[in-house]
C-alpha positions in Angstrom: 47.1 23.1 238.9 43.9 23.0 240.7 43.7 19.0 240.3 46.6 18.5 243.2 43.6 20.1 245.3 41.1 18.1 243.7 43.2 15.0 244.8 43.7 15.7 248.0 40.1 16.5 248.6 39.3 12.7 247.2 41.9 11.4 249.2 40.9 13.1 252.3 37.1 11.5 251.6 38.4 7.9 250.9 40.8 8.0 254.1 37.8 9.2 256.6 35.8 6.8 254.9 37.7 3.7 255.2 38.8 4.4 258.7 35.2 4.8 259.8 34.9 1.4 258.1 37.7 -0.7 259.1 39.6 0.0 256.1 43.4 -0.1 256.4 44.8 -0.3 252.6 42.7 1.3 249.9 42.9 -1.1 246.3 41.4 1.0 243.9 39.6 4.1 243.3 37.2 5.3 240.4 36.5 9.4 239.6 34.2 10.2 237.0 35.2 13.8 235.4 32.9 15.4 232.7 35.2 17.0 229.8 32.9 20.2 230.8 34.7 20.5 234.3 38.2 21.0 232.5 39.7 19.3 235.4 42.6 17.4 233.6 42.4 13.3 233.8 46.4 13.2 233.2 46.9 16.2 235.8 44.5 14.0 238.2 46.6 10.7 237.5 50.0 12.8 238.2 48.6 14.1 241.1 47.3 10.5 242.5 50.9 9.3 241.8 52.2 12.4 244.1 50.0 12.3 247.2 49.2 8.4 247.3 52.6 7.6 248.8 51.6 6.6 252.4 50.8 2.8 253.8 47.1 3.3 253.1 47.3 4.4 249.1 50.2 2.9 248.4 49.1 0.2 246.0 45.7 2.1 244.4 45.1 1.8 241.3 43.1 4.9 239.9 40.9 5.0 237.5 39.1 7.3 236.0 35.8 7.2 233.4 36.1 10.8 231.6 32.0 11.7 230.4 31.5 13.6 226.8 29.0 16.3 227.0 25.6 15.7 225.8 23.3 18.4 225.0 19.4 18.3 224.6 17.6 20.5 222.1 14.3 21.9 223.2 13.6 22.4 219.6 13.5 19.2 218.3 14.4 17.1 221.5 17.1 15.1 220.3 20.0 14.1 222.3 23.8 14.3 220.8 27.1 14.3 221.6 28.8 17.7 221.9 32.4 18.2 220.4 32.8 21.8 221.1 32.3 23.0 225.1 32.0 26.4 223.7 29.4 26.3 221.0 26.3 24.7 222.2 24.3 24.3 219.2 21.8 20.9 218.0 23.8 19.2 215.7 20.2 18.3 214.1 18.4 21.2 213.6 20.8 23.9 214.4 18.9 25.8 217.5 20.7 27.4 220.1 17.9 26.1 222.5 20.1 23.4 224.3 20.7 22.3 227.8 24.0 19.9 229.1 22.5 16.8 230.4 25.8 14.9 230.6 29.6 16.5 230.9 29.5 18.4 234.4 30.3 15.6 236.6 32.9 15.1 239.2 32.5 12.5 241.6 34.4 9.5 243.5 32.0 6.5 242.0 33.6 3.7 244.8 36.5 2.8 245.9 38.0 -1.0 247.1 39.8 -1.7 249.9 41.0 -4.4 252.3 40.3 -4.7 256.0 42.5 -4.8 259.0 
């Protein structure tokens, strides 16, 4: 389950960042997570619920945005939604000439916390 990792990595980031800022209790973080990175929203939410257990995470509320994937056509440069992460074809004309624009993120978007 790489998402434990993945957790503690964003933990690791919020806690260097809200002691460099005065931060003592962290309120609530947001992740966004593309459905192309395969990284597991419930694996990330069981994994929160794991590692958040000291005086600083304690309270957190996680939340997470999960992102479709969105593929351009260089064809006929339309922009759709993409059901199928393994078969990146334009739903409109049918070309194989397609690029993701949207579905690879993975990123802490903010966090809220209270000072000392």
């Amino acid at each position: 389950m790489h998402e434990l990792s993945i957790m503690q990595g964003v933990l690791d980031i919020v806690r260097d960042s809200a002691v460099q800022n005065g931060i003592s209790r962290i309120n609530k973080l947001k992740l966004v997570i593309g459905s192309l990175t395969m990284i597991m929203p419930d694996s990330l939410r069981f994994a929160f619920e794991v590692l958040s257990q000291d005086e600083m995470f304690r309270e957190a509320d996680l939340q997470i945005e999960e992102v479709p994937a969105f593929i351009r056509c260089h064809a006929c440069n339309s922009e759709t939604a993409q059901e199928d992460a393994y078969c990146f074809v334009c739903s409109g004309c049918g070309s194989n000439q397609v690029e993701v624009v949207k579905g690879r993120e993975m990123y802490l978007d903010y966090y809220e916390g209270d000072c000392v």
